[in-house]
N, C-alpha and C positions, 0 to 999 in steps of 0.2 A: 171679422174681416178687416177692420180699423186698424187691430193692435194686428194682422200680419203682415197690412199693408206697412203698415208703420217700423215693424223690423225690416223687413227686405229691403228699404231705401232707406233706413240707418247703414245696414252692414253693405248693400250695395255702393252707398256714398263713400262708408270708409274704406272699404277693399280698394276704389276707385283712386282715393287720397291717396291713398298709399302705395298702388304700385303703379298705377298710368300719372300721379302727379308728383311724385316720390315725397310726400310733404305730409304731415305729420295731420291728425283730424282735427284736432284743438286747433289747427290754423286758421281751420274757416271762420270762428270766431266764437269758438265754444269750453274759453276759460270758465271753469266755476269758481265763485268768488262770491262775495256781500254785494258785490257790483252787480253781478249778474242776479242775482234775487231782487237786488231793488228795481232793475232793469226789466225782467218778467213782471215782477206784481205792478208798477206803474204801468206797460203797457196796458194790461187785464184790465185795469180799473180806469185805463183813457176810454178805450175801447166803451167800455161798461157804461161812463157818461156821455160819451158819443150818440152810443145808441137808444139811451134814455132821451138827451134832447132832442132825437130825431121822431123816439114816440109822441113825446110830448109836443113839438111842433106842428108833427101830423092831425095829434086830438086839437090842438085849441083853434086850428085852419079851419077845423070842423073837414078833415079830409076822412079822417078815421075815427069810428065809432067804437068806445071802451064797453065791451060787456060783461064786465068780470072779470074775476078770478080762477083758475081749473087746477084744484090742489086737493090733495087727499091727506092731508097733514103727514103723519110718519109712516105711511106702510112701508110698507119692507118688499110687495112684491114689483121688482123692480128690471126683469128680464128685455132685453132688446123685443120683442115678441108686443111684454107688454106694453112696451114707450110705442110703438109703430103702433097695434092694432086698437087696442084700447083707451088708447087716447087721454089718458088720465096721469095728472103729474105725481107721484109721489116721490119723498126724499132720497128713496132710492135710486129711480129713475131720473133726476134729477144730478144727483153722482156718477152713474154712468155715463148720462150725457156730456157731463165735465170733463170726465175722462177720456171722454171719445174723440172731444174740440181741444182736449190738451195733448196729445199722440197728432190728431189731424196739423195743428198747430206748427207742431215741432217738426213733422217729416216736408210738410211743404215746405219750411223756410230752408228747411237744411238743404233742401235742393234745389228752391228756387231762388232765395238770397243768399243760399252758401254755394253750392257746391255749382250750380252755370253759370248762375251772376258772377261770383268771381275770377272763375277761368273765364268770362268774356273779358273782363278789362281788365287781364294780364294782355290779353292778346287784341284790343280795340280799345276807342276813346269811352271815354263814361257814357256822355250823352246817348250815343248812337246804343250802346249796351243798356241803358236804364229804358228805352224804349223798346228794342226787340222783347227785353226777358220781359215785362211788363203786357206788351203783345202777346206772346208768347203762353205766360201765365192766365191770359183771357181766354184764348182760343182753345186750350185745355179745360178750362171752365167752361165754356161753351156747349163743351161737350155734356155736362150735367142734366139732368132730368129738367123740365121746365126752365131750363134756359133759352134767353132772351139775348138779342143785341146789347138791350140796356145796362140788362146787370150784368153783361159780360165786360160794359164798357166801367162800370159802375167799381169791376173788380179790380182793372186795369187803373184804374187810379187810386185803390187801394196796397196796387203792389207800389206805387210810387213814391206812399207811403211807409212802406215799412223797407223800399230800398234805405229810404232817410234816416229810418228807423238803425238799420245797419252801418251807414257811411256816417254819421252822428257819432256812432257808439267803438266803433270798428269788431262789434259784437253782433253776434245775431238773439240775442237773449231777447231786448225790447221789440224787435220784429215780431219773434216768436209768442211773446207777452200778447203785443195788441192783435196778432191773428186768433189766438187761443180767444181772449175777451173779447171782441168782435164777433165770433162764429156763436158762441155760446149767450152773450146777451141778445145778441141778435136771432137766433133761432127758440133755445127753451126758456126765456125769458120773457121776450116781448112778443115774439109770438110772429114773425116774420119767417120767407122760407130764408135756410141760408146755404148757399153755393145752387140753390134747386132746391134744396130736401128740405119737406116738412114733417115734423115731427109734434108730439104733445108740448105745450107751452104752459108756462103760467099766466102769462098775462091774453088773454081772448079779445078777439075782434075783429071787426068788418071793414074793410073800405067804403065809405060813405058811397050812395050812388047818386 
C-alpha cells in the first residue's frame, strides 16, 4: 500500500509540474548530486540522534522504563503480516520497515515541502504560507489512527522544521532525510508509535506510571 501510495503522488506531483505549472520536476528541488546524498544521509542521522536523546532523557527522568531488547538476530522471515502480527524484529523486518519510512519520507515532502509549500509562496508571503501548509500537514495527520491533539501539534512543528530544512538548502533532499530518520528511529527503533502506527520495535518499554 506504501510503495502505491508513494507512486501515485510521485506521478500525480509531476504530471501536475508539468502541465497545470508548466515547470520542469527537478524544480521543486530534486537535483541529484553529492550534495544531495550528503543532505539525506545528514538529515537520517539528525533525526536518529534526536530521537535517541529524546529516549534517553525520557529513561533517566525515570518517565520511561527500559525492558529490553525484541530481536531475532538474522531471520529472513520478514513479510508486512509478520512486522504487524507477530511482533518480533528480525533483520528483514527491520529492512522493510526502512523501506516503508524511506517511500513515506519522500512522497510526503515532495508534496508537502515540494509541490503546496511552493506554489503557496509564489502566490503569498512566506510567513503566512509556513503556517497554513504546517496546519495543514497536522490536520491530515490528525486524521491517523491514535491521533492526539498533541502529537498533531507535535508534527506541526516538525513540519516547521523541515520547511527550514528546505529554504536552508533550496533542496528538499535534507527534508526528506530528517522525515525518513525520524519516522523510522522513532517507530522500529525505539519503540514509540509514529504518525499513530505502531509496529514491532527493537528497543521495548513502558511509560512509567
Amino acid at each position: 500500500i506504501v510503495a502505491i501510495l508513494a507512486f501515485g503522488e510521485t506521478i500525480s506531483t509531476l504530471l501536475s509540474r508539468k502541465f497545470l505549472d508548466k515547470k520542469y520536476f527537478v524544480s521543486l528541488g530534486l537535483a541529484w548530486n553529492k550534495q544531495a546524498i550528503k543532505d539525506v544521509l545528514f538529515g537520517f542521522l539528525l533525526s536518529g540522534l534526536m530521537a535517541a536523546a529524546f529516549f534517553f532523557l525520557l529513561v533517566s527522568f525515570g518517565l520511561l522504563d527500559f525492558n529490553g531488547i525484541n530481536f531475532e538476530g538474522s531471520g529472513l522471515n520478514s513479510s508486512f503480516y509478520f512486522i504487524q502480527f507477530m511482533g518480533i524484529l528480525t533483520l528483514g523486518s527491520l529492512y522493510l520497515m526502512l523501506v516503508e519510512h524511506i517511500l513515506v519520507g519522500f512522497w510526503e515532502e515532495l508534496v508537502f515541502r515540494g509541490y503546496i509549500f511552493q506554489n503557496m509562496t509564489e502566490e503569498e508571503g512566506l510567513i503566512p504560507d509556513m503556517l497554513l501548509s504546517c496546519f495543514l500537514y497536522g490536520i491530515i495527520h490528525y486524521m491517523n489512527p491514535n491521533a492526539t491533539l498533541l502529537s498533531s501539534a507535535i508534527i506541526i512543528g516538525f513540519g516547521f522544521l523541515r520547511i527550514y530544512g528546505y529554504l536552508g538548502t533550496k533542496m528538499l533532499w535534507l527534508s526528506m532525510g530528517m522525515h525518513m530518520g525520524w519516522n523510522f528511529f522513532q517507530g522500529p527503533i525505539f519503540g514509540f508509535e509514529a504518525s499513530g502506527y505502531k509496529k514491532a520495535a527493537l528497543l521495548q518499554h513502558t511509560f512509567a506510571s
